[in-house]
N, C-alpha and C positions, 0 to 999 in steps of 0.2 A: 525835750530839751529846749525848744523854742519858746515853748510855754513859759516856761524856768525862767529864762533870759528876758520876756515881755514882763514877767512880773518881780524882776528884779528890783528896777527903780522904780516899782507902783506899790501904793497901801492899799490893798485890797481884800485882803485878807491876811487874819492871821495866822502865824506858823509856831510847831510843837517846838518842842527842845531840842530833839537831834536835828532838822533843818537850821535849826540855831546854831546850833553849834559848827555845823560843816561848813555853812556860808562864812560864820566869822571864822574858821580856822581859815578859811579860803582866802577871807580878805587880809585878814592877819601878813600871812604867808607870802601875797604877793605887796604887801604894804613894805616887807623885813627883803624880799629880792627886788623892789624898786629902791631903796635906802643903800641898801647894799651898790649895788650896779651904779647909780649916781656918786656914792662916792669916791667908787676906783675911775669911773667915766671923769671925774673933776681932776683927780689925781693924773691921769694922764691926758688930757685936756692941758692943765697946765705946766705939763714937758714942754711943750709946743709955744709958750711964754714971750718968749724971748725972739722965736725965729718968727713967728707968725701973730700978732698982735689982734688983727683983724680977725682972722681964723678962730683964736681964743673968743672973743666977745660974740663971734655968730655959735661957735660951739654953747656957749654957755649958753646964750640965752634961746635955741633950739631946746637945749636938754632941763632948762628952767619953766618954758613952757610945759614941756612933755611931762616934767614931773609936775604942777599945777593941772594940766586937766586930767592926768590921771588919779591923783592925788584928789580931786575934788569928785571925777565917780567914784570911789573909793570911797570919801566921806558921804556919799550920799546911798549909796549902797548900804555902810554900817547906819547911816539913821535909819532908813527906810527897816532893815533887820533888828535892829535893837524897838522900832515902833510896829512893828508886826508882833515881835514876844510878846511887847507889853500889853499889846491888845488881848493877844490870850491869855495873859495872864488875870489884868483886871477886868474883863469882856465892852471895854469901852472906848471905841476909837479916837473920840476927840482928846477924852483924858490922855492916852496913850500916847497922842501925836503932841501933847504939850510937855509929858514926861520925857518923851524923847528930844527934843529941844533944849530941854533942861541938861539932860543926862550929856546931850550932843557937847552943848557949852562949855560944862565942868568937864569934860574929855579933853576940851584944846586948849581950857585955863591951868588946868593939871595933869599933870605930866609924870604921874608919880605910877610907879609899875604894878606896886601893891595895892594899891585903890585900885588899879583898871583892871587886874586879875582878877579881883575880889571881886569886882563887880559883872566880870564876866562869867566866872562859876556860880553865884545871886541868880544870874539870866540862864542860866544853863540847866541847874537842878533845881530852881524853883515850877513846882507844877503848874501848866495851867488851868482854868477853867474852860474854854470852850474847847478845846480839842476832847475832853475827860466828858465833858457833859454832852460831845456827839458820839462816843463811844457808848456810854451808858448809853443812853437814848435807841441807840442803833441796836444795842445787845437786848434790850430789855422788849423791844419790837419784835424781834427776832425770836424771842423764847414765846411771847404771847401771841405772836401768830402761829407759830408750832402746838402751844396748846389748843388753838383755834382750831386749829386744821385736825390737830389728834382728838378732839371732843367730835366734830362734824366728822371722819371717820368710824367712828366707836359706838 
């Protein structure tokens, strides 16, 4: 889990489809209970309007902060995971890290549900190549040193 957490906000490598998926359902998730909880937080925040003027303006801008840097690991968690697929996907880092920039961009210019679904299921069930290509690799070592070892017994 520590591990997990250190390489959260690093490109270091990249990740299959189902770590894809868990992380953004994960960020998703608490992206829709930060949304949520700021806005009932605002709504009663400004009960208090009226009696306490001062109180409103430190409330607010406490809970405007909080949601800014969280909001901002938050964005940089979803690049970093959206620049890890893509590295698996096309096996190229630098590419990868300039797709995701791109991808990062058109994400906070557009705001549209069905574009960011679609492009989330795109990243989800599209296969990649290095995680496929250390499978093979690994599977196909594995049978030819079995035959290695079953000729050198035989």
């Amino acid at each position: 889990m520590k591990n997990f957490l250190k390489t959260l906000f690093i490109i270091n490598e990249p990740i299959g489809r189902l770590e894809f998926f868990f992380i953004s359902l994960a960020v998703s998730f608490i992206v829709f209970i930060l949304w949520y909880v700021s806005v009932y937080l605002l709504y009663y925040i400004n009960v208090f309007k009226v009696e306490a003027p001062l109180l409103l303006m430190l409330c607010e801008f406490t809970l405007l902060a909080f949601i800014l840097l969280f909001g901002l690991a938050l964005l940089v968690v979803n690049f970093v995971c959206i620049t890890k697929r893509c590295w698996d996907i096309i096996s190229d880092k630098l590419l990868s890290v300039i797709i995701g920039i791109i991808l990062m961009a058109l994400n906070l210019l557009i705001h549209n549900i069905v574009i960011n679904v679609t492009c989330y299921l795109i990243w989800c069930l599209f296969p990649g190549q290095i995680f496929k290509r250390q499978k093979d690799i690994s599977v196909l070592d594995i049978l030819k040193k079995e035959k290695e070892h079953s000729s050198e017994e035989g």
